[in-house]
C-alpha positions as CSV (number, residue, x, y, z in Angstrom):
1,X,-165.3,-30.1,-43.1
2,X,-166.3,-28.4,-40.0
3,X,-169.8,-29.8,-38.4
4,X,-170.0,-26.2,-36.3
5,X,-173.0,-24.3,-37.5
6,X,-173.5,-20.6,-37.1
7,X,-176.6,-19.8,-37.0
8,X,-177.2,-16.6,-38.2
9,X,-179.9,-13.5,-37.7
10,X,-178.1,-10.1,-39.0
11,X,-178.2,-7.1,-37.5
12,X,-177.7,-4.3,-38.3
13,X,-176.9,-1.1,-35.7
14,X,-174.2,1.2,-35.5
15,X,-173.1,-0.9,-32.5
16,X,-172.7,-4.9,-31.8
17,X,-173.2,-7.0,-28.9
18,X,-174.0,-10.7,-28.2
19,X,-176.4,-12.3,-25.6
20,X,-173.6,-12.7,-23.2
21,X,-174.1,-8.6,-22.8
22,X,-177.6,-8.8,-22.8
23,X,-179.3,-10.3,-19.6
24,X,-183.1,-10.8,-20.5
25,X,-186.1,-9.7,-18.2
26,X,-187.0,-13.3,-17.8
27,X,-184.9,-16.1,-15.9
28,X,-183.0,-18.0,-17.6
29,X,-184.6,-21.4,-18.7
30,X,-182.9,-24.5,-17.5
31,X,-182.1,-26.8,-20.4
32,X,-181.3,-30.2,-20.4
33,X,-177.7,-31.5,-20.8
34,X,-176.5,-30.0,-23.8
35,X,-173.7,-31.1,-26.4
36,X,-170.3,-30.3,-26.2
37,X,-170.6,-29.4,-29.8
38,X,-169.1,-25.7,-30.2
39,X,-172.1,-23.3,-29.7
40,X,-174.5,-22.2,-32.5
41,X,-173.9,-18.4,-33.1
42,X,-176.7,-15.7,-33.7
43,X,-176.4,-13.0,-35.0
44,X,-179.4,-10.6,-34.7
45,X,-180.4,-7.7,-37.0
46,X,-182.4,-5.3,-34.9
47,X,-184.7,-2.8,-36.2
48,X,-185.1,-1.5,-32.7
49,X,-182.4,-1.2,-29.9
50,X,-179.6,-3.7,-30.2
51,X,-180.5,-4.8,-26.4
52,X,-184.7,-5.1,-27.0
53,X,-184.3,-7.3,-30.1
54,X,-181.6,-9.8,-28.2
55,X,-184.4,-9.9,-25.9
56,X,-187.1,-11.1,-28.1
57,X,-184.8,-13.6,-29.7
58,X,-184.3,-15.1,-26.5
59,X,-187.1,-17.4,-26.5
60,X,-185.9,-18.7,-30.3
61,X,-182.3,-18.9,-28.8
62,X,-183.6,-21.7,-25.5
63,X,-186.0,-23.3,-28.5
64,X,-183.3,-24.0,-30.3
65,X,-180.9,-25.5,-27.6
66,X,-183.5,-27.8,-26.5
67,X,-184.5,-28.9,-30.0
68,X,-180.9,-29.1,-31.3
69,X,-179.1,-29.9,-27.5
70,X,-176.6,-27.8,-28.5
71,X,-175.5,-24.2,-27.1
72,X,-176.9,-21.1,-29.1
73,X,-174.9,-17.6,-28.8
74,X,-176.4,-14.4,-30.2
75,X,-174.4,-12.1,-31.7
76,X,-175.0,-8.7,-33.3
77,X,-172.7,-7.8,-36.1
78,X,-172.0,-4.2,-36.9
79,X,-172.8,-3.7,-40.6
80,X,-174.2,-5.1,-43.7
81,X,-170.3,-5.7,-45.4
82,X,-169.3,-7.1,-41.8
83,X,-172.2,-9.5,-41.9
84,X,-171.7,-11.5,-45.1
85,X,-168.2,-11.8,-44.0
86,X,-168.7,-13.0,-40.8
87,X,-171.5,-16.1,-43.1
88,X,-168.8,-16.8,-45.0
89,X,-165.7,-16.6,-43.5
90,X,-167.5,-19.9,-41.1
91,X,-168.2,-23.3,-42.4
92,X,-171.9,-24.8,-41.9
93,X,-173.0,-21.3,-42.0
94,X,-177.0,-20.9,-41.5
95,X,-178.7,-17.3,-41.4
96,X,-182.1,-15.9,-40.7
97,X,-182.4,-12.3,-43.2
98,X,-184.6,-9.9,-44.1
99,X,-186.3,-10.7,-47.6
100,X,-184.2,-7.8,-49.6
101,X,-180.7,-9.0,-48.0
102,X,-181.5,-12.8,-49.2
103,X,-181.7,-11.3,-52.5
104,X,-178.9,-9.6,-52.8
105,X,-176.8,-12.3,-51.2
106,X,-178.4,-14.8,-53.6
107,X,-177.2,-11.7,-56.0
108,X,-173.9,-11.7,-55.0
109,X,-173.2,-15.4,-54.5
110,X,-175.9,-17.5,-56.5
111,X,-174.2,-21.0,-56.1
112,X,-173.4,-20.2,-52.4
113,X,-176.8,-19.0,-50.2
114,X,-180.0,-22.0,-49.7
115,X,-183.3,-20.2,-48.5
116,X,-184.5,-23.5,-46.0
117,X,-187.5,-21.7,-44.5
118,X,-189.3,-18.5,-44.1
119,X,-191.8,-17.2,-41.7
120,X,-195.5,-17.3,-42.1
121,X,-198.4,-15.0,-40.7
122,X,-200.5,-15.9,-38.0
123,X,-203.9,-16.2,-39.9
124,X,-205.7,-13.3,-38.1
125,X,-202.2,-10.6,-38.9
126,X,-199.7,-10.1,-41.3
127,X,-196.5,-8.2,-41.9
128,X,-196.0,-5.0,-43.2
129,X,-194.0,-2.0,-44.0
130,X,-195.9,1.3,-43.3
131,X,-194.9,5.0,-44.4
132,X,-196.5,7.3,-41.2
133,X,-196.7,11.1,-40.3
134,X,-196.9,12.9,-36.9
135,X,-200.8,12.7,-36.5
136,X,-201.2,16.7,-36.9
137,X,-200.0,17.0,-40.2
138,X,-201.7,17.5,-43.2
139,X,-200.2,14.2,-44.9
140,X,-202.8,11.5,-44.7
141,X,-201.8,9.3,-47.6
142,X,-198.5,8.6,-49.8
143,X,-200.1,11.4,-53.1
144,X,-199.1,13.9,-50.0
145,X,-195.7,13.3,-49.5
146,X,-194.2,15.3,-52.4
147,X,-191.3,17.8,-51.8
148,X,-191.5,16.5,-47.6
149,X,-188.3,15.3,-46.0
150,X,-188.4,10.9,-45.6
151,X,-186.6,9.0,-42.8
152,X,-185.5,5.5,-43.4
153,X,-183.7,3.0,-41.8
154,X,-181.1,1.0,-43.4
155,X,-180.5,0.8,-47.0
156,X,-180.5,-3.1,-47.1
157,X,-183.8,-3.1,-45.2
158,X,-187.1,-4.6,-47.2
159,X,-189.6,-2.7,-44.5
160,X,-187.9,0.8,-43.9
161,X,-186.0,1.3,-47.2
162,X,-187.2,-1.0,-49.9
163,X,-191.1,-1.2,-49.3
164,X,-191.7,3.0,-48.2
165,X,-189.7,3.8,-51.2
166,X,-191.7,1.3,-53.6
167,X,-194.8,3.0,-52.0
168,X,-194.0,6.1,-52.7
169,X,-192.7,5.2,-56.3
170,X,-196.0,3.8,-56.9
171,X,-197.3,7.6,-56.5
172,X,-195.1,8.9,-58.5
173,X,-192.7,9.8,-55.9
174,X,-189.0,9.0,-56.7
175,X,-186.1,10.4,-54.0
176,X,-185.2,13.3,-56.1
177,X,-189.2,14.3,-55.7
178,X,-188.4,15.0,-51.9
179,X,-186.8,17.6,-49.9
180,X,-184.6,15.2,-48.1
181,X,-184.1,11.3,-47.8
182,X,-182.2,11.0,-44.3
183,X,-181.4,7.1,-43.2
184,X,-181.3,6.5,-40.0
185,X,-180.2,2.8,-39.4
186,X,-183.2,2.0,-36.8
187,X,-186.8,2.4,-36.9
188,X,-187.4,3.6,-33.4
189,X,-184.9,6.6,-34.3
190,X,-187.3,7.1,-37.7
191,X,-190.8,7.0,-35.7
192,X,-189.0,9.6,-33.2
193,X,-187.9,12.3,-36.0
194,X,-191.3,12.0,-37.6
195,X,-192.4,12.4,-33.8
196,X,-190.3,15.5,-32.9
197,X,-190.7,17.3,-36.5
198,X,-187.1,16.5,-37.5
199,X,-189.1,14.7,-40.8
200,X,-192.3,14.8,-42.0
201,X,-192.7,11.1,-43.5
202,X,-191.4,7.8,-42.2
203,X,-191.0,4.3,-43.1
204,X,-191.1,1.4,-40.8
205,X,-192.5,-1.8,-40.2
206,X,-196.0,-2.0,-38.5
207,X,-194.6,-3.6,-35.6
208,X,-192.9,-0.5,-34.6
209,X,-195.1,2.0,-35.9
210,X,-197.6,0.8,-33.2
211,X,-195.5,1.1,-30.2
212,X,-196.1,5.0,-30.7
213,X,-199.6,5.8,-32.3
214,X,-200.3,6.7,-28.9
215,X,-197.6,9.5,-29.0
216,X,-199.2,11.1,-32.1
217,X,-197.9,8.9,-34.6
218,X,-200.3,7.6,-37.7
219,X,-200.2,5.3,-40.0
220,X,-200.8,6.8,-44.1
221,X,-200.1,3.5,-45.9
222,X,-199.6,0.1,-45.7
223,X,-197.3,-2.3,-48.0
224,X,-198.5,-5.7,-49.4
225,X,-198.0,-8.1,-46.5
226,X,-194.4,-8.7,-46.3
227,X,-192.7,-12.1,-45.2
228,X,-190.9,-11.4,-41.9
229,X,-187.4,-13.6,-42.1
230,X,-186.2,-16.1,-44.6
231,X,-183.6,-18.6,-42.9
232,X,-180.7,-19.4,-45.3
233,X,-177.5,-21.6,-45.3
234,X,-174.7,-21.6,-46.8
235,X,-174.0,-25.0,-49.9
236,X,-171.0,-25.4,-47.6
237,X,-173.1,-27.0,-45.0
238,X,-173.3,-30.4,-43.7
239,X,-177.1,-31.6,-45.2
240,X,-177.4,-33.2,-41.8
241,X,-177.0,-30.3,-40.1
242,X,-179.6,-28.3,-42.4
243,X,-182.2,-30.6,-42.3
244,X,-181.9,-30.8,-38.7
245,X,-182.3,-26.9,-38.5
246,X,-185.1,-26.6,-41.5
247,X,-187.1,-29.5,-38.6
248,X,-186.6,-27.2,-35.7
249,X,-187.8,-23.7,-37.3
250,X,-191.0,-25.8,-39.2
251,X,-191.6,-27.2,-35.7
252,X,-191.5,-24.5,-33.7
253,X,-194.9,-23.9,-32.2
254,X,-194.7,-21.8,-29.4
255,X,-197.1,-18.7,-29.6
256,X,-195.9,-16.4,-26.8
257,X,-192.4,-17.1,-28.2
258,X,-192.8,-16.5,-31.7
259,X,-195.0,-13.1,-30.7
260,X,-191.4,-12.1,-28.4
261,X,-189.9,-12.5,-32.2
262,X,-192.6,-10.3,-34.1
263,X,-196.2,-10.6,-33.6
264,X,-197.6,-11.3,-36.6
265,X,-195.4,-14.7,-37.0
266,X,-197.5,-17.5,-37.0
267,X,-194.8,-20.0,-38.0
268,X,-191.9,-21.5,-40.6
269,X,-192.4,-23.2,-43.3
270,X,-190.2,-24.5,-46.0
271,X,-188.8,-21.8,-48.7
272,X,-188.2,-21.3,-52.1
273,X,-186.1,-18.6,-54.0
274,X,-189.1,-17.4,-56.0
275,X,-190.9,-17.0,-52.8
276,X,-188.6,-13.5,-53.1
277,X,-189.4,-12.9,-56.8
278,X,-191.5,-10.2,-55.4
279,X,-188.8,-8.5,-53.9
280,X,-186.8,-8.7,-56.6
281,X,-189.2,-6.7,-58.7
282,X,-189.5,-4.2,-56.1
283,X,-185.9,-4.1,-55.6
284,X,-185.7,-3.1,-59.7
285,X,-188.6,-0.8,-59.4
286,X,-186.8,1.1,-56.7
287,X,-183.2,1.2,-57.8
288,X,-182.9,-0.4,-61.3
289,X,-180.7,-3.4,-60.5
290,X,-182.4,-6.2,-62.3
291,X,-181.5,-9.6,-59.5
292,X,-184.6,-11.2,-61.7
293,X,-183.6,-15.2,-62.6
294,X,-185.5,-17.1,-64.9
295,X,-183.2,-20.6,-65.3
296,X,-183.5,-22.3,-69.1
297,X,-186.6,-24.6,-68.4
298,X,-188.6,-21.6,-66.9
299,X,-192.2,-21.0,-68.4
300,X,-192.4,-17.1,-68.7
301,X,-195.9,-15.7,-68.1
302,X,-195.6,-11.6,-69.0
303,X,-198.1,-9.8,-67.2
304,X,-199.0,-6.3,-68.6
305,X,-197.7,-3.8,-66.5
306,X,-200.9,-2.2,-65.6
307,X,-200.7,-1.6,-61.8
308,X,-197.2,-1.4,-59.9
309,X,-194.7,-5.1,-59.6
310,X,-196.0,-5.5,-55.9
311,X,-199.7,-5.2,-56.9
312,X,-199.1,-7.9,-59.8
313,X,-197.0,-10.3,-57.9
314,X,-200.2,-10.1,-54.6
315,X,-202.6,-11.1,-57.4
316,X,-201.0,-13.6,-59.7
317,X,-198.1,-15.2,-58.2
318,X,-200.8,-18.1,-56.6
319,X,-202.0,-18.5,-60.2
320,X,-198.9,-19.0,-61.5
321,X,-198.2,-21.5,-58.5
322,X,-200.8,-23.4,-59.6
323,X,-200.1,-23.3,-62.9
324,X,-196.9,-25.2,-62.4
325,X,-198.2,-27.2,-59.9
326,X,-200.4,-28.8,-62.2
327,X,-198.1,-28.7,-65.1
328,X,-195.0,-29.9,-64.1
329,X,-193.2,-27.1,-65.3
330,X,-191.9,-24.1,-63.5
331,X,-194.0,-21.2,-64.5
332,X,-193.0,-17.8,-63.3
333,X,-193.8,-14.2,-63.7
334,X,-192.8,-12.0,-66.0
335,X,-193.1,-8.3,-65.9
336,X,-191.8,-5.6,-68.5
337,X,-190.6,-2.3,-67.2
338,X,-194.2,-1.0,-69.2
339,X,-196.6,-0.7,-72.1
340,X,-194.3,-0.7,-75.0
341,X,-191.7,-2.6,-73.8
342,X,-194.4,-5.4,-73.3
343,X,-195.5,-5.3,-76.8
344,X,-191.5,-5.3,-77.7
345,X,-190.3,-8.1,-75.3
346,X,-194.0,-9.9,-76.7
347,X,-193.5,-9.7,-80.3
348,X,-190.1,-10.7,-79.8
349,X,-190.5,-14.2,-78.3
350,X,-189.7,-13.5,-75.2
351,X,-192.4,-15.0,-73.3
352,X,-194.5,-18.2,-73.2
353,X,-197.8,-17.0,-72.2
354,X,-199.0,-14.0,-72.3
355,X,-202.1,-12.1,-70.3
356,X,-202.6,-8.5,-71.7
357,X,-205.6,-6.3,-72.5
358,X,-207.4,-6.7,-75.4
359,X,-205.9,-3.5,-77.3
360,X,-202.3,-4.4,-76.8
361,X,-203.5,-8.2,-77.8
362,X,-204.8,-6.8,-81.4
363,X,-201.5,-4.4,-81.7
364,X,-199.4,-7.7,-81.0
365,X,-201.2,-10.1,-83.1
366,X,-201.4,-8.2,-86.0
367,X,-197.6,-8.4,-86.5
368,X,-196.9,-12.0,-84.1
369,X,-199.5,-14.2,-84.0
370,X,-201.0,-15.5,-80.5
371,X,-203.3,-18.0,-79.7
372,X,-206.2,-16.7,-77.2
373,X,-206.9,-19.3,-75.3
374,X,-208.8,-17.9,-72.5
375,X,-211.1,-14.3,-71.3
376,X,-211.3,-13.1,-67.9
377,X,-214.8,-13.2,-66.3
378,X,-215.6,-11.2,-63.4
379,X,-213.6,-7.1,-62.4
380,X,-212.5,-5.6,-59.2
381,X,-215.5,-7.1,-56.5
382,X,-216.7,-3.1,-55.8
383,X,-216.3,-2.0,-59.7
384,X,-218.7,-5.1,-60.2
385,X,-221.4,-4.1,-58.7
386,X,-221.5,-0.8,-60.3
387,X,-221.1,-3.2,-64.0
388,X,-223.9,-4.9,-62.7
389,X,-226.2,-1.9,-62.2
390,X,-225.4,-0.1,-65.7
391,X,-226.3,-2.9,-67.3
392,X,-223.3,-4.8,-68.9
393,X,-222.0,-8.5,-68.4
394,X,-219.0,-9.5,-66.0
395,X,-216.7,-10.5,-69.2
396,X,-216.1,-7.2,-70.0
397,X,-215.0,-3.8,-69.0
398,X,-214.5,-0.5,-69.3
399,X,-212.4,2.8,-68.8
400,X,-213.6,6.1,-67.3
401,X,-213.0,10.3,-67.5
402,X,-212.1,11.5,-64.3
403,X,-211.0,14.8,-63.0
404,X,-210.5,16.6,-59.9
405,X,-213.7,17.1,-58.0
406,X,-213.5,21.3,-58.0
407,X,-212.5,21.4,-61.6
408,X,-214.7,23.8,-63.4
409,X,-215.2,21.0,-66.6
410,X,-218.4,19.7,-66.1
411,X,-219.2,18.0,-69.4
412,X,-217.1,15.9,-71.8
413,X,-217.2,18.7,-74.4
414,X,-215.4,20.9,-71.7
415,X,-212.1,18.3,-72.6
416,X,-211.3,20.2,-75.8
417,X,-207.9,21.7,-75.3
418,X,-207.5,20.6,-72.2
419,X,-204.4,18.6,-70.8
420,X,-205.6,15.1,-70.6
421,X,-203.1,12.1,-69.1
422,X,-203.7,8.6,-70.4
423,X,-202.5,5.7,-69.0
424,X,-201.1,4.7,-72.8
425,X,-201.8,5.2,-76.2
426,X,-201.7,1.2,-76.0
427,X,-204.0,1.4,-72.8
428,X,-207.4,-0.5,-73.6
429,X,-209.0,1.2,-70.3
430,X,-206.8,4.3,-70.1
431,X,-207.1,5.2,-73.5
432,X,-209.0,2.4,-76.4
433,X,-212.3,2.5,-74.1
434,X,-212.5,6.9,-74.0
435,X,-211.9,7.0,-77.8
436,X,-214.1,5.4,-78.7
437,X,-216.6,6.6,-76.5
438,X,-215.8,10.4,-77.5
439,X,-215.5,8.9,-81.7
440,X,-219.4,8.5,-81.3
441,X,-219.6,12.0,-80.0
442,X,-217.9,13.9,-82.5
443,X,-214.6,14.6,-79.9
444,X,-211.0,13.3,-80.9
445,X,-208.6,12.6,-78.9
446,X,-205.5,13.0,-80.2
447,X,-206.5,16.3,-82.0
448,X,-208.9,18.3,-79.6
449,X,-206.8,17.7,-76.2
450,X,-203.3,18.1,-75.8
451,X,-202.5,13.6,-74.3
452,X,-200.1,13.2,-72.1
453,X,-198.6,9.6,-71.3
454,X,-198.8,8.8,-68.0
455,X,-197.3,4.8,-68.1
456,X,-199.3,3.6,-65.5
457,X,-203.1,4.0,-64.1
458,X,-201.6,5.4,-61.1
459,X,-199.9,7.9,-62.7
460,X,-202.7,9.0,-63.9
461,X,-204.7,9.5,-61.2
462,X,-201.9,11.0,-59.0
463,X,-201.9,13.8,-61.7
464,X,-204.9,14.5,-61.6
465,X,-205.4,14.4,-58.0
466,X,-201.9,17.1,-57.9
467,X,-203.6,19.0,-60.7
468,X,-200.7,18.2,-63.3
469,X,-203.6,17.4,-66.0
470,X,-207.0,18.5,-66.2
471,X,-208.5,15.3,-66.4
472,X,-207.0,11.9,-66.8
473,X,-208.3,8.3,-68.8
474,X,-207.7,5.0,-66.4
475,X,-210.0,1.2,-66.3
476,X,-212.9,1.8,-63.8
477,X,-211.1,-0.5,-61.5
478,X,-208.2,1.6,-60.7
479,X,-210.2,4.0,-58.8
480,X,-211.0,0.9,-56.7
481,X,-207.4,-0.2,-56.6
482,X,-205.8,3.0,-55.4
483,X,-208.1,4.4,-53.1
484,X,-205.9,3.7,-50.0
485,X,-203.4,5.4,-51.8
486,X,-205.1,8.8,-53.1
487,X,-208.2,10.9,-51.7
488,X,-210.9,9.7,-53.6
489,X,-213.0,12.1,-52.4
490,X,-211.3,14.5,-54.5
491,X,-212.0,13.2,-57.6
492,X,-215.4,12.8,-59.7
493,X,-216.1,10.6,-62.5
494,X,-217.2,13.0,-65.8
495,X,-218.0,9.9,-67.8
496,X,-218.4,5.8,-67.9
497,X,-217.1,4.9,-71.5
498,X,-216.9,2.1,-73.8
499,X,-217.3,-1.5,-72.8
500,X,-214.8,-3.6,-74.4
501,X,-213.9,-7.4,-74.4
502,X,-212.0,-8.6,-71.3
503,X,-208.3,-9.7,-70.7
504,X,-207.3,-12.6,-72.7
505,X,-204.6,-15.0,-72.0
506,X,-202.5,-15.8,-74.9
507,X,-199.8,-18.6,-75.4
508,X,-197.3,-17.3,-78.3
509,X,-196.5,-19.2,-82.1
510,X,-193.5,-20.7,-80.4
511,X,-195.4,-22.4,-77.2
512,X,-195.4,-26.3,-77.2
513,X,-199.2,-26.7,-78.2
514,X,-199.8,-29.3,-75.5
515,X,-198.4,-27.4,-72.9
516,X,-201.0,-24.7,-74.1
517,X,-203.5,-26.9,-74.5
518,X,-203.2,-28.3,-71.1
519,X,-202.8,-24.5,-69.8
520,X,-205.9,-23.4,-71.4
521,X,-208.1,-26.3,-69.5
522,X,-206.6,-25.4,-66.0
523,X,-208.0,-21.9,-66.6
524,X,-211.4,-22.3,-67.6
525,X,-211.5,-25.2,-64.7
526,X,-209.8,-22.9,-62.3
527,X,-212.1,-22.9,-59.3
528,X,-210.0,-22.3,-56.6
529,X,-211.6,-19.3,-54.6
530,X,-208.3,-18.1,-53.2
531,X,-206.5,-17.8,-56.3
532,X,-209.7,-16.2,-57.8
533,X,-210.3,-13.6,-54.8
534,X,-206.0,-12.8,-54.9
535,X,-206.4,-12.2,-59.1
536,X,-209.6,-10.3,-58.2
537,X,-211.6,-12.1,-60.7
538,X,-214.3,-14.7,-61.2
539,X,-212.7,-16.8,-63.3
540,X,-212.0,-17.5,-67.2
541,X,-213.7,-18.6,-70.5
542,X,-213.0,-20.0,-73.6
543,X,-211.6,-17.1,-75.8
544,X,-213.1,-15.8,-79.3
545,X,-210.7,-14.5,-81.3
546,X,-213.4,-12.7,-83.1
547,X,-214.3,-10.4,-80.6
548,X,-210.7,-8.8,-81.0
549,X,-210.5,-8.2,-84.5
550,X,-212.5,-5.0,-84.6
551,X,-209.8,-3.8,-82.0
552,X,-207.4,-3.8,-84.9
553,X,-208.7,-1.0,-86.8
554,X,-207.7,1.2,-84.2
555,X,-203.7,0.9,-84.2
């Protein structure tokens, strides 16, 4: 077996190049004697021009000779098809992708692609992906881009195809909701369409989008922070050779040359393949092809899909960590397409644990029996406070009427006949918590409006906002979650409804009892504030099955 290793960073332009065509701004650092080893090869995968990017990888390129004493090359290849080939047509193949491409290599070749390491943000900035407008437009936020033409970059891309598109699906927009979808390979030509009018929207990483808010570009969303590069090598690679490499990225220090890479870099540090489990679910949010693993020994944890995958994954992914830190099982998130199929995949075994509103809890155990084991304490830290002024404790919640703030309905008896969108007939705060709070008033739901399912709490308030309904039923906390999303000024809360029990987390019947047992005591001694602050909570409780049962009586 060959001991040369490529090391790889794909690129992807509509033309290639190596360093050898590239001479860099700076003078060329004078390295110590190197090895005679053939050279290391990069290949780079710019977002900008092929020539800036070689540039900025300069500095990683002399790092690496003098950590490795061996001879790095950079080399650009011209496509996504041309890439892969190019990684697997070499022995000892390392490479250095963008989150989205590692997935669908590991997609393509499970047994054949290693994530090593991944990049880190510096702890003052992170990465992200960013849709923008031409600062004189009417579009200030994602609600706004319906039936306007998109620019993209490439289709392989996690910050200017994947992460604008999950953005925009998370506000109800899907491509065929736009007047075009144009990609065009590199984000300086998308933030220069937007800029000349040729498109209306954009998507980009924040990196780039800054080079040209001073040429009337601005920014109308940002993604969940987004990891920059994972490194990856091939099984076919000397374990010398990687563990060599895995030292030199983990080691690198250097903060003027990680900023030439990207600025928000702060580091490397050691990967795992669920570190991209995230991506994954965006990946089949956006374009339906399931790359989702969950190996035999994996402890499934099905969240109810209440806000979009990327929202879920931000908050509970470090309390799933630590649940299999502390287990020593491999815990792992689990999230179902929406409310019913939850309640299917849930009655049907499919899941370990379960965390769920208390509605779809009582519809579930009625018919499969769960084991509560723990509440949440605590709501969204700026729906708190409002709890805390009207008077009710922080384990519980509560839903809300909203509708549009110019609507002409201006009391809850104004809702009869009207076009209402619930999150889910299933929905304890888009739909449970509004009945029950119009019951006591003499109003039904289901016979004096005309309910629309909506699927989702966004949903629900893009509709309203777009005027689609005339009022809409989400959780109190979803006017907190999508605010960066949709004008809140435009919408007015007609009523605070019924308080209900919190979110309980439920093993199922077929759960090894210890393994609950032992789950149940991390929770309620869960006092990790980062964890806490990332699930927006305060933490959990011991749960009372009683408080659920008069839930029942609704379904």
């Amino acid at each position: 077996m060959s001991k040369v290793v490529s090391l790889i960073i794909i690129v992807f332009t509509l033309w290639g190049c190596n360093d050898a065509d590239v001479k860099p701004v700076t003078e060329q650092k004078q390295h110590e004697v190197l090895s005679d080893q053939p050279p290391i090869n990069i290949l780079v995968l710019p977002e900008e021009r092929t020539s800036i990017v070689v540039e900025r990888f300069m500095p990683l390129k002399y790092y690496l000779e003098d950590y490795l004493k061996r001879h790095v090359v950079i080399n650009v290849s011209k496509d996504f098809e041309g890439a892969i080939k190019s990684i697997f047509d070499r022995a000892d193949t390392i490479a250095i992708l963008d989150p989205a491409i590692y997935c669908e290599l590991k997609k393509r070749y499970p047994k054949n692609v290693i994530p090593l390491v991944k990049t880190y943000f510096k702890e003052d900035r992170k990465s992200y992906s960013v849709l923008v407008a031409k600062d004189t437009s009417q579009i200030n936020n994602p609600a706004d881009a319906k039936g306007k033409r998109l620019a993209l970059g490439h289709k392989n891309s996690s910050f200017s195809y994947l992460n604008p598109l999950s953005m925009l699906n998370d506000v109800k927009i899907k491509p065929e909701d736009l007047a075009s979808v144009s990609f065009l390979e590199q984000e300086d030509r998308v933030a220069l369409s937007v800029l000349i009018g040729e498109h209306d929207v954009g998507g980009m990483s924040e990196t780039v989008a800054k080079k040209y808010l001073s040429d009337g570009l601005k920014i109308i969303k940002r993604s969940e922070p987004v990891a920059r590069f994972v490194v990856v090598a091939s099984t076919v690679t000397d374990k010398k050779v990687k563990d060599k490499i895995t030292e030199a990225f983990v080691n690198f220090r250097n903060v003027g040359h990680l900023s030439a890479v990207d600025p928000t870099i702060g580091g490397f540090k050691v990967a795992e393949d669920r570190d991209f489990d995230v991506t994954r679910a965006m990946i089949y949010e956006v374009t339906g092809k399931d790359y989702r693993e969950y190996g035999q020994n994996v402890i499934k944890v099905a969240i109810l899909p209440l806000y979009s995958a990327t929202t879920i994954y931000e908050r509970y992914d470090p309390l799933i960590r630590y649940l299999s830190e502390n287990t020593g099982y491999e815990f792992k998130l689990f999230i179902p397409k929406n409310f019913e199929d939850f309640i299917n995949r849930v009655k049907a075994g499919e899941a370990h644990f379960s965390y769920q509103n208390p509605f779809v809890y009582a519809i579930i155990d009625k018919e499969y029996k769960l084991n509560p084991l723990v509440t949440t304490i605590g709501e969204d830290t700026e729906a708190e406070a409002t709890q805390q002024l009207r008077g009710f404790s922080d384990d519980k919640f509560r839903g809300v009427i909203i509708t549009r703030k110019d609507s002409p309905i201006k009391k809850i008896e104004e809702l009869r006949g009207k076009r209402v969108l619930i999150t889910s007939p299933k929905s304890a705060g888009g739909f449970l918590s509004q009945k029950i709070y119009l019951n006591s008033r003499g109003i039904e739901p289901e016979k004096d409006m005309i309910l629309i399912d909506g699927k989702k709490q966004e949903n629900v308030i893009v509709g309203v906002y777009r005027g689609e309904a005339d009022a809409g039923f989400v959780r109190e906390s979803a006017l907190v979650v999508w605010k960066d999303s949709v004008d809140m000024s435009k919408i007015k809360v007609l009523a605070y409804t019924e308080v209900l029990p919190n979110w309980p987390f439920a093993s199922s019947n077929h759960t090894n009892p210890q393994l609950a047992k032992k789950v149940k005591n991390l929770l309620i001694n869960l006092k990790d504030e980062t964890i806490l602050k990332s699930a927006r909570i305060k933490g959990f409780k011991e749960a009372s099955e009683e408080v659920f049962e008069p839930l029942k009586r609704y379904y």
